[in-house]
N, CA and C atoms as an extended XYZ file, in Angstrom:
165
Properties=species:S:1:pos:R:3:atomname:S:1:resname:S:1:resid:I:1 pbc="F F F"
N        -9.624      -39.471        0.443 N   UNK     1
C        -9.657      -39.317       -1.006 CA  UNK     1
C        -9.182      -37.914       -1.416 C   UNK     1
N        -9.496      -36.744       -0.640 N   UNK     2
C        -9.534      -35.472       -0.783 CA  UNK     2
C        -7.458      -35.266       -0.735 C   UNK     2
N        -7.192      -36.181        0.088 N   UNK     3
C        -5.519      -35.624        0.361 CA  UNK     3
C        -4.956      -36.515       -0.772 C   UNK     3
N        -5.439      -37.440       -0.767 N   UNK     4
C        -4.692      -38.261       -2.257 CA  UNK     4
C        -4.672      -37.566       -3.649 C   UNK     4
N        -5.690      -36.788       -3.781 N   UNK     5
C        -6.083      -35.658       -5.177 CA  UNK     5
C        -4.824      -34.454       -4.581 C   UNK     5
N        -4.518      -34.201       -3.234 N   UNK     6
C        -3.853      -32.918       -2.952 CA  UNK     6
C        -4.264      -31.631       -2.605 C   UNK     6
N        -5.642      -31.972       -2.797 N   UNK     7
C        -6.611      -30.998       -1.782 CA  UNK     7
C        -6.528      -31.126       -0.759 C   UNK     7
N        -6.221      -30.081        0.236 N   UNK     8
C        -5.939      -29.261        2.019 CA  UNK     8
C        -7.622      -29.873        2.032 C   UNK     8
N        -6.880      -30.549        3.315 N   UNK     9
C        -7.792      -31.053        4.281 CA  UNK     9
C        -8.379      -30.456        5.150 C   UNK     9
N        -7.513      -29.384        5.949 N   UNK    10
C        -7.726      -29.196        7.373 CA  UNK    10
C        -7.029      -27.401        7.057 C   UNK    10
N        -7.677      -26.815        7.512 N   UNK    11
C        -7.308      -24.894        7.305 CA  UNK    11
C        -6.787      -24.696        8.465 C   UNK    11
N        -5.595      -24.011        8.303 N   UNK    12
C        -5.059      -23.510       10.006 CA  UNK    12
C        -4.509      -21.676        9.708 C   UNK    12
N        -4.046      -21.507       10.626 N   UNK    13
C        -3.992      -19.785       10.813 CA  UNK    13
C        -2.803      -19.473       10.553 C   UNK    13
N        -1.767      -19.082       10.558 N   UNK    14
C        -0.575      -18.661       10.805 CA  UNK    14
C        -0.033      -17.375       11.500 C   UNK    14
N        -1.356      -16.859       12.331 N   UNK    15
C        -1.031      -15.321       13.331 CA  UNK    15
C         0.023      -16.417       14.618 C   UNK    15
N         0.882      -15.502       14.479 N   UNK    16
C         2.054      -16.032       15.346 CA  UNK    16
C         3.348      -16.516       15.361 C   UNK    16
N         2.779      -17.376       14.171 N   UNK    17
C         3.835      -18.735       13.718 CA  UNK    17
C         5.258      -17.752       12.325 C   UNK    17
N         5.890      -18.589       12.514 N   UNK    18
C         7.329      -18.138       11.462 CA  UNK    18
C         6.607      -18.793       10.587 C   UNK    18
N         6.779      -18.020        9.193 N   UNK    19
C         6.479      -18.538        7.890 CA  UNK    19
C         7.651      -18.391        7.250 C   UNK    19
N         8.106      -19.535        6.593 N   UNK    20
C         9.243      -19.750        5.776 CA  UNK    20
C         9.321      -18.780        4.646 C   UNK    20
N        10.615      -17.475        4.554 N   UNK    21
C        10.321      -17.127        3.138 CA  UNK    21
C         9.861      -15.806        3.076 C   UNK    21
N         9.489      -15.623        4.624 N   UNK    22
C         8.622      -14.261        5.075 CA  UNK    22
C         9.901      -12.832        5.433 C   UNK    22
N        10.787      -13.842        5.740 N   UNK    23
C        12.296      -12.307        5.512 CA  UNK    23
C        12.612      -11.493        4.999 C   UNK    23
N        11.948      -11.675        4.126 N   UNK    24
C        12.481      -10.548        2.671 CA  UNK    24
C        11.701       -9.817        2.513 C   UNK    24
N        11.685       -8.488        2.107 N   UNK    25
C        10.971       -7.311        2.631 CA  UNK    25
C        10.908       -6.096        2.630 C   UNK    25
N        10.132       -4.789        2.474 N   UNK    26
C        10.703       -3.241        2.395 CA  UNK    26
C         9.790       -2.642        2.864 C   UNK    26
N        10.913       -1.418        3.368 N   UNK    27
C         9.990       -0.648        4.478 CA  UNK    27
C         8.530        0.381        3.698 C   UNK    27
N         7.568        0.467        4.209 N   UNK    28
C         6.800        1.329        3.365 CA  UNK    28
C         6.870        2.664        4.374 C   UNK    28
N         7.378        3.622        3.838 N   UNK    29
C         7.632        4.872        4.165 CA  UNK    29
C         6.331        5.864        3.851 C   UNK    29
N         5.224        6.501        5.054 N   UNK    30
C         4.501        6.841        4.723 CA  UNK    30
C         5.107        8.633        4.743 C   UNK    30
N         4.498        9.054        3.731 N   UNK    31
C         5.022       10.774        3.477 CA  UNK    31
C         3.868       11.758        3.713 C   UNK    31
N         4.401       12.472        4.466 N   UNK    32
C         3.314       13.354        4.341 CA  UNK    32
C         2.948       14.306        3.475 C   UNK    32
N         1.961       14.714        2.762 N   UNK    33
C         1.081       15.522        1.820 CA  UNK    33
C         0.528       16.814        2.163 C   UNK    33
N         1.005       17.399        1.133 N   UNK    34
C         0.982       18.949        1.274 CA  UNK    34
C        -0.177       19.246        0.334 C   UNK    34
N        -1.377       19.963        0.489 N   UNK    35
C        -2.357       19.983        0.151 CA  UNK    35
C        -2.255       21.274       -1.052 C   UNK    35
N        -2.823       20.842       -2.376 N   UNK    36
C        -2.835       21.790       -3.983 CA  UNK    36
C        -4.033       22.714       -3.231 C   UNK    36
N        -4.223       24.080       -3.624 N   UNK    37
C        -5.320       24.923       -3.862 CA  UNK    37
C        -5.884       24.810       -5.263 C   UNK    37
N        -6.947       24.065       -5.299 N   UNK    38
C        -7.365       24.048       -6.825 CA  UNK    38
C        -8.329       25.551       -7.290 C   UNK    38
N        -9.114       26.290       -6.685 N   UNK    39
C        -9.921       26.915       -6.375 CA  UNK    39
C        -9.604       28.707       -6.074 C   UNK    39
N        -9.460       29.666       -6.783 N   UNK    40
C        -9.327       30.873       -6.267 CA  UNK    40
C        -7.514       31.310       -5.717 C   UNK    40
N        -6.865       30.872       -6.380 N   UNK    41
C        -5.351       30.975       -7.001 CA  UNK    41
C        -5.115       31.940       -7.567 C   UNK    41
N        -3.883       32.748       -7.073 N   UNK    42
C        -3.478       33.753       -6.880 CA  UNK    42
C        -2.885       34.019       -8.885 C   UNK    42
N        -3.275       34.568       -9.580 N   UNK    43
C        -2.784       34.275      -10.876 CA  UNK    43
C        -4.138       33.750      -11.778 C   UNK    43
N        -4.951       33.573      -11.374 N   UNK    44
C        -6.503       32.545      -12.304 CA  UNK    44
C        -7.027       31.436      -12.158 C   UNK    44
N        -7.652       30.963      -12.573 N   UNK    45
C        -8.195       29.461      -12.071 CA  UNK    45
C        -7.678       28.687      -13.146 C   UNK    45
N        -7.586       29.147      -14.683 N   UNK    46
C        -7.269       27.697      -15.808 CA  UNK    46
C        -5.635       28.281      -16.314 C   UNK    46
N        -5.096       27.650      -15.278 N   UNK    47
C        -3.392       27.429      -14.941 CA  UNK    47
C        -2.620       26.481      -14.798 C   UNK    47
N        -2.306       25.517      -15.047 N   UNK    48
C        -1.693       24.312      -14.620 CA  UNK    48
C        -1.311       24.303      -13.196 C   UNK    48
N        -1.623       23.219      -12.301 N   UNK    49
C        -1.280       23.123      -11.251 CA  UNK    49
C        -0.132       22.986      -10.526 C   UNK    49
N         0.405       23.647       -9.270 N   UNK    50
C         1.829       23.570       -9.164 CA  UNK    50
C         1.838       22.285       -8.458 C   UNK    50
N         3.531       21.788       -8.684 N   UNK    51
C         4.285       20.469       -8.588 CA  UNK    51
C         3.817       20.079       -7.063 C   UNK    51
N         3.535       19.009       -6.519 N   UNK    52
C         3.484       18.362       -5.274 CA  UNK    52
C         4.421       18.027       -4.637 C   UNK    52
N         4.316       18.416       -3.581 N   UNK    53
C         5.581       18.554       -2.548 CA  UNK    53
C         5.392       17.749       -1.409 C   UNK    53
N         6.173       16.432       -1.341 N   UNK    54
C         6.051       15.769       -0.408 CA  UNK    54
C         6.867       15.738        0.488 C   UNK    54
N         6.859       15.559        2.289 N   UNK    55
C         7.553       16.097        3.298 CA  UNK    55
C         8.195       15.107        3.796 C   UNK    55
């Protein structure tokens, strides 16, 4: 009755298997982070913070 409505019967995994559709794709490029001094800055503390510089 359950597959005639179109409700999944039976749950399966897909670690392993080709999934149709799964080709398409982008690389995630992790960057490394250069750490702000918020705290005791050469110039004052209520300064706008300088720009972030990623490596």
């Amino acid at each position: 009755m359950m597959k005639k409505f179109g409700i999944p019967v039976g749950f399966d995994s897909t670690k392993g298997k080709p999934v149709a559709g799964n080709d398409v794709g982008a690389v995630r490029k992790v960057t490394k982070r250069q750490p702000r001094q918020y705290m005791n800055r050469r110039g004052g503390f209520n300064r706008p913070l300088p720009a972030e510089v990623n490596r």
